[in-house]
C-alpha positions in Angstrom: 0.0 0.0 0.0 1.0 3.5 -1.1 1.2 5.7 2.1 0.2 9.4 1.7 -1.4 12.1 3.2 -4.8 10.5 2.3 -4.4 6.8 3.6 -3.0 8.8 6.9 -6.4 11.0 7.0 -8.4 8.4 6.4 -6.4 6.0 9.4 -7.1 9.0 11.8 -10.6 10.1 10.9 -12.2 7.4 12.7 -10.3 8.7 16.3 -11.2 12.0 16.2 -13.4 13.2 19.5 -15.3 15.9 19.9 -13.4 19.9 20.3 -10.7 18.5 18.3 -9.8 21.8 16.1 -7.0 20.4 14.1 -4.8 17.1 13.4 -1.4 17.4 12.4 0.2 14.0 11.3 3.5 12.5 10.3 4.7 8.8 9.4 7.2 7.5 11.0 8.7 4.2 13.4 8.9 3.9 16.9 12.3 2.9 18.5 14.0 1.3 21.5 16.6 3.1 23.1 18.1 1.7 26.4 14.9 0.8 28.9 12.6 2.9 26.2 10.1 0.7 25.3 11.1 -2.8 27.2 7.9 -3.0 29.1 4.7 -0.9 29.6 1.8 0.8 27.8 3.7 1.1 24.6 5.5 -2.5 24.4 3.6 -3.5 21.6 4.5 -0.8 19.2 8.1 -2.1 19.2 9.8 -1.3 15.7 6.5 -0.1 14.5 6.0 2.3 11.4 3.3 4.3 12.5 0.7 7.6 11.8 1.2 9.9 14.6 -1.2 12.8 14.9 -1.5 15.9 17.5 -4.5 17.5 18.2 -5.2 20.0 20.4 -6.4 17.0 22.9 -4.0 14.1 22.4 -1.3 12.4 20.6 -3.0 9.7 18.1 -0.6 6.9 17.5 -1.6 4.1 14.8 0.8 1.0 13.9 1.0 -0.5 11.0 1.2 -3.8 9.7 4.8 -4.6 9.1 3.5 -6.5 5.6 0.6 -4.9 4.1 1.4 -1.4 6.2 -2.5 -1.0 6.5 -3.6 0.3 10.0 -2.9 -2.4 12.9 -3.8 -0.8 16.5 -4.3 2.3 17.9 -3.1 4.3 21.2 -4.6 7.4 22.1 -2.5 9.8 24.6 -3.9 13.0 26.3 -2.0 15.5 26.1 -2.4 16.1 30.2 -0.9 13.1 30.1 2.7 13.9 28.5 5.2 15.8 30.4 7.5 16.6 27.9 8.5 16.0 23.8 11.9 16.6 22.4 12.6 16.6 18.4 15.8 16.3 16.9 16.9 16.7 13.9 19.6 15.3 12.0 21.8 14.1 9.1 19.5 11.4 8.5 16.1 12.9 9.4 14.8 13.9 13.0 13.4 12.0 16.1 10.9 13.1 18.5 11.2 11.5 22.5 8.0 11.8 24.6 8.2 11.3 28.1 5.1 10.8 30.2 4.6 11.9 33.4 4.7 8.4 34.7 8.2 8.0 33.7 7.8 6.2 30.2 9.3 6.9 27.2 8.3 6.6 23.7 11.1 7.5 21.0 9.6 8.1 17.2 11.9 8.3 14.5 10.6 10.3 11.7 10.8 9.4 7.7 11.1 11.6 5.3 8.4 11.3 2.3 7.5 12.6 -0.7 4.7 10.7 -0.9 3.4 12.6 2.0 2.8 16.3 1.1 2.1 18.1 4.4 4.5 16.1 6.8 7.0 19.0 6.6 4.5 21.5 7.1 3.0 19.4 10.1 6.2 19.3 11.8 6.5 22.7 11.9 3.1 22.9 13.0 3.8 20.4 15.8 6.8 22.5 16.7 5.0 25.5 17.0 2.0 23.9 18.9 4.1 22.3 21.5 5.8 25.4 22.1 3.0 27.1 22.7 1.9 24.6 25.6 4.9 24.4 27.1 5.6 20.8 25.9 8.6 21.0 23.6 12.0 20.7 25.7 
């Protein structure tokens, strides 16, 4: 399956709730990094690839199915939830770290696509966002 920025809107359509007043998305692949991801909420989502989506609510995350990369399972975060989100960038693309406020991590590494139109222009937007809630470390 060809992902773009349609099969990702399509994937996060059916999560939206209620007062959500935007949904900025990227595609990317979740990571393990030391203890990150060894145990807890997000132990299924081990080497992933993924649709993640902020809202003004929560952080939508969707895994994929590692053959025909449709939509798997679903993990929805509140934002009251997170404590903290760090991007980086890099030589070979950029990584965003959540932490939680009850000590987990959750490391996403970011693709770069063509295919998907607005994932620059969501990042940003992310950015932004998270700046303005006092999120982004």
């Amino acid at each position: 399956m060809l992902i773009n920025d349609k099969v990702i809107v399509k994937a996060m359509e059916e999560h939206r709730v209620e007062g959500e007043e935007f949904g900025y998305y990227f595609y990317g692949q979740t990571m393990s990094i030391g203890k990150m991801l060894l145990a807890g909420h997000f132990s299924y989502m081990l080497e992933k690839q993924c649709f993640v989506q902020f809202t003004n609510k929560k952080v939508d995350i969707v895994t994929l199915n590692k053959i025909t990369a449709k939509p798997e399972r679903y993990n929805g975060v509140p934002l009251t939830d997170i404590k903290r989100i760090k991007l980086d960038g890099g030589m070979f693309g950029k990584t965003m770290n959540l932490e939680f406020k009850d000590g987990e991590h959750l490391k996403l590494r970011i693709f770069k696509s063509l295919a998907i139109k607005k994932q620059k222009e969501n990042l940003v937007n992310i950015e932004n966002f998270l700046k303005t809630i006092g999120l982004m470390a």
